[in-house]
C-alpha positions as CSV (number, residue, x, y, z in Angstrom):
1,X,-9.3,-53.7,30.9
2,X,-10.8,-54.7,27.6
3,X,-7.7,-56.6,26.5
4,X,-6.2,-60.2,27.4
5,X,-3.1,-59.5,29.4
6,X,-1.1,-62.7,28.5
7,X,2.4,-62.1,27.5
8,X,4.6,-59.6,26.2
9,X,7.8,-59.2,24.5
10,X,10.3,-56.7,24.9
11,X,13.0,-56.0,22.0
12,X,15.5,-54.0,23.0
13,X,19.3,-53.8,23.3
14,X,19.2,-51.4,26.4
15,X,18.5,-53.2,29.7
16,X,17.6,-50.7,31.6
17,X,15.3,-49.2,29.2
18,X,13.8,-53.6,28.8
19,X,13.7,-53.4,32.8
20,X,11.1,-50.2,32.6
21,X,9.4,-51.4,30.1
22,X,8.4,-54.9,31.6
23,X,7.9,-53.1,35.0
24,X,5.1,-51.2,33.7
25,X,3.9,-54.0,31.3
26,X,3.6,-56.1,34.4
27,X,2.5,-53.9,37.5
28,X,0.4,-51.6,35.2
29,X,-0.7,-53.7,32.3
30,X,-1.4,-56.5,34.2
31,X,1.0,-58.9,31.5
32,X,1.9,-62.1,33.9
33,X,4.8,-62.8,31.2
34,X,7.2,-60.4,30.1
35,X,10.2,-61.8,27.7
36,X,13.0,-59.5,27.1
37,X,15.5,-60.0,23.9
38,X,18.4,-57.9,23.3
39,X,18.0,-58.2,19.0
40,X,15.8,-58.4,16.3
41,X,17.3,-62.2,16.1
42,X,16.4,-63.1,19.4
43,X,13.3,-61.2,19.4
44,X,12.3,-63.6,16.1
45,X,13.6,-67.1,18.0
46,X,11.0,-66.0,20.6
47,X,8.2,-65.4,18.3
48,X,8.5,-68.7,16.6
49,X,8.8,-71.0,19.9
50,X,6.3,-68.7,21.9
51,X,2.6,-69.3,20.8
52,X,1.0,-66.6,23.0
53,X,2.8,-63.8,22.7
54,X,0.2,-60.6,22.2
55,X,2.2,-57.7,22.0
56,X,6.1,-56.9,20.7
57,X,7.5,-54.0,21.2
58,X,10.9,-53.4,19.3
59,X,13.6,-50.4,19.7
60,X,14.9,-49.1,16.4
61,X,18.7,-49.0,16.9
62,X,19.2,-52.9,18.5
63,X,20.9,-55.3,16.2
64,X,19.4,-56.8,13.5
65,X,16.8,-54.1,12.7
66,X,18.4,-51.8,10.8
67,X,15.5,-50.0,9.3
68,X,11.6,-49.8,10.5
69,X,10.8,-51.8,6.8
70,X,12.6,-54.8,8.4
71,X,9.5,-55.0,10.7
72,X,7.3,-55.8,7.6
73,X,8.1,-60.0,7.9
74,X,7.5,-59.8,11.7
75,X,3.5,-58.4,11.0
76,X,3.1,-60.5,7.9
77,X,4.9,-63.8,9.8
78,X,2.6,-63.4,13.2
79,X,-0.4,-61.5,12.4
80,X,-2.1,-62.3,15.8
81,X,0.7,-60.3,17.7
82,X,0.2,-56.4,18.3
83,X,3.7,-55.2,17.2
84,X,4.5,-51.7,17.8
85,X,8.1,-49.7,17.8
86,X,9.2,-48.3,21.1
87,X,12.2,-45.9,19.8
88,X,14.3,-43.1,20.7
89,X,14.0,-41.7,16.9
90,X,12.0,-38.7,16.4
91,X,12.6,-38.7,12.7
92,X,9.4,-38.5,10.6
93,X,10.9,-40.8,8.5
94,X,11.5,-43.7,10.6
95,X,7.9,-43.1,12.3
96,X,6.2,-43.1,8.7
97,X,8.5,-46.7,7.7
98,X,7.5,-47.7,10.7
99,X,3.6,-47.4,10.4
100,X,3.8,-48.3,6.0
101,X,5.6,-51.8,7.6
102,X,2.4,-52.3,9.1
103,X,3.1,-51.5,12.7
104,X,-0.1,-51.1,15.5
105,X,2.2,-47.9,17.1
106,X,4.9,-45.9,17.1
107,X,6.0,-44.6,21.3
108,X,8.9,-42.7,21.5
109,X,11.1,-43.2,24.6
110,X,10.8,-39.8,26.0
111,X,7.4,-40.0,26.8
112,X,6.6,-39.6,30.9
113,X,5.6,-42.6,32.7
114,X,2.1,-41.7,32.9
115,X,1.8,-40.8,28.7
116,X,4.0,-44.1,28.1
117,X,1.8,-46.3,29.9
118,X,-1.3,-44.8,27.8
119,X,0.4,-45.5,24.8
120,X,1.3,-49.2,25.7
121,X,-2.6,-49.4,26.8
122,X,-4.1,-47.7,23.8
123,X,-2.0,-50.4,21.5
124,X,-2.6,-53.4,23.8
125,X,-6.6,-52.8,23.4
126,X,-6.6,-52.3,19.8
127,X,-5.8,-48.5,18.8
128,X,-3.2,-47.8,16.6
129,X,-1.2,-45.9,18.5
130,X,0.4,-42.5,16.7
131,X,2.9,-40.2,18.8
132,X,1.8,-36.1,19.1
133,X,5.1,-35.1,17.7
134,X,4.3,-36.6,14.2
135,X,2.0,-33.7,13.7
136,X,5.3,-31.2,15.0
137,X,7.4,-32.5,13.0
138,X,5.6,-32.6,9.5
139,X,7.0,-29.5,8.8
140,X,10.2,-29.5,9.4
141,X,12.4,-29.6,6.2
142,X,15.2,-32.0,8.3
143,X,12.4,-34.4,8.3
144,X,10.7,-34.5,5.1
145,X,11.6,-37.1,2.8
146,X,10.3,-39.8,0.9
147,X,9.0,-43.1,1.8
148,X,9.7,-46.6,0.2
149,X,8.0,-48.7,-2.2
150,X,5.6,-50.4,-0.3
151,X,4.1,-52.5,-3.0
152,X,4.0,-56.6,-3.1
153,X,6.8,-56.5,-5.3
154,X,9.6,-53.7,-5.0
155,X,12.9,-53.7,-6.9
156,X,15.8,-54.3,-5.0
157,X,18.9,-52.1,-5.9
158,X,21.6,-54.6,-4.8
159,X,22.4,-56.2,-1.9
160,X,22.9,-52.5,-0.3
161,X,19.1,-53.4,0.5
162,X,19.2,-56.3,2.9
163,X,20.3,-56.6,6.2
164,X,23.4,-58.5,7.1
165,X,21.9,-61.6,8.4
166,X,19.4,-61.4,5.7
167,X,22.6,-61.4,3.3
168,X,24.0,-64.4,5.2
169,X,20.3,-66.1,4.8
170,X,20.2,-65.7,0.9
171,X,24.0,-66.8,0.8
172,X,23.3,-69.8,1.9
173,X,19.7,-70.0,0.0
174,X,21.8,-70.0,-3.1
175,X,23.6,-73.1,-2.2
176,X,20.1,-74.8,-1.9
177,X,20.2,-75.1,1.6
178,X,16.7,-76.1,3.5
179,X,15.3,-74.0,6.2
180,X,16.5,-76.2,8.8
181,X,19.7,-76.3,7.3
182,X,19.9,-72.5,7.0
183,X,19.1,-72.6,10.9
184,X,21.5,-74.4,11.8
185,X,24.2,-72.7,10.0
186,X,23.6,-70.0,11.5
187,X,22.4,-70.9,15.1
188,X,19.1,-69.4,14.5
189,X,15.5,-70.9,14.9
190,X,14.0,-71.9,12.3
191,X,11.0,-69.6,12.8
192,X,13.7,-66.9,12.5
193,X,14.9,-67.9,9.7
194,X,11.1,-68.1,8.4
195,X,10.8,-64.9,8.9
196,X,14.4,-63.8,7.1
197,X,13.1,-66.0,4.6
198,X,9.4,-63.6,4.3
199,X,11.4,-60.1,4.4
200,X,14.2,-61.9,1.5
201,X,11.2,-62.4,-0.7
202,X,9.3,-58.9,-0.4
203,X,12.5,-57.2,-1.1
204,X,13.6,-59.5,-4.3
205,X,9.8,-58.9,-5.4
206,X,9.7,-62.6,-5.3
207,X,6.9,-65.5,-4.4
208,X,9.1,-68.6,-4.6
209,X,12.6,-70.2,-3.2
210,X,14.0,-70.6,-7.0
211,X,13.0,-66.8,-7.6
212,X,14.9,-65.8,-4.8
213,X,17.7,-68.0,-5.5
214,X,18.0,-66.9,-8.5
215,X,17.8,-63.0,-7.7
216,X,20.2,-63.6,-5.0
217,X,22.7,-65.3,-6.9
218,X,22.6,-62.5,-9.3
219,X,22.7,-59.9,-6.7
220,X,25.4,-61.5,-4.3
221,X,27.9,-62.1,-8.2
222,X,27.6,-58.3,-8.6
223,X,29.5,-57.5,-4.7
């Protein structure tokens, strides 16, 4: 094992599928700590208040995610956790997002026991982890389409762009409310909100608070 097997988190709205995963993250990884969360806000609170966390795996289709891109803020807000996408998507798309949002891996949940546990490995020692059936898929028409603007400072369209609690964070950014103050508005940690706060700014094409405030305030009088 060429890898420090601390602890591990596991995003994903499906139990069952958290209870496998932490199973073999545990009994064949060797991880002594396993957290489960069942959404991308959860997943986030555990992130900020959990110092050691060395891998995250998130599912595409929980709450909160919305879109591979929105896994941008988590890389750029905790660059010393491995964060890979464990999904049931085979779309090209979402495993291109994925990997342009900075991503160590891409697993798809239909992968045996034996190639899944490989995967989790390869990621967990360093590899960037890139699933076979990116290659069979490449040229299928169904899948071919174009990816994002991944530059430092894309354009947003409206507020068709953010995700709902991202909306409900730049609401109350507007109003001038702190961090803390966003947090507890909204029940979240405030390393969640931190993190909002990073994926806000990339997607305004902003670097400061009053930027963003004044994009949003824009943005949120045009809905």
């Amino acid at each position: 094992m060429t890898y420090e097997a601390g602890t591990a988190l596991v995003a994903d709205d499906d139990e069952l599928f958290r209870v496998a995963l932490k199973s073999i993250l545990r009994e064949r990884l060797g991880y002594g700590d396993v957290i489960e969360a069942g959404s991308l806000d959860e997943a986030l609170d555990r992130l900020g208040t959990e110092e050691d966390i060395s891998v995250a795996l998130f599912d595409l289709s929980m709450p909160g995610v919305e879109s591979p891109a929105n896994l941008r803020a988590v890389r750029e807000c905790f660059p010393n956790t491995r964060v890979a996408v464990v999904s049931g998507s085979k779309r090209r798309r979402d495993i291109l997002m994925a990997f342009d949002a900075g991503v160590h891996g891409y697993v798809p949940k239909s992968l045996g026991l034996a190639e899944l546990t490989k995967a989790l490995r390869a990621i967990a020692e360093g590899t960037i982890y890139a699933p076979q059936l990116l290659a069979e898929i490449s040229a299928d028409p169904d899948n071919r389409s174009d990816l994002p603007d991944s530059g430092p400072n894309p354009k947003p369209k409206g507020t068709a762009e953010l995700t709902r609690r991202q909306r409900d964070v730049l609401a109350l950014l507007v109003q001038g409310k702190s961090n803390k103050e966003i947090a507890r508005a909204l029940n979240l940690g405030e390393g969640t909100v931190k993190v909002h706060m990073a994926a806000l700014f990339r997607t305004l094409g902003v670097s400061t608070r009053a930027a963003a405030a004044a994009a949003g305030s824009k943005l949120l009088s045009d809905t």
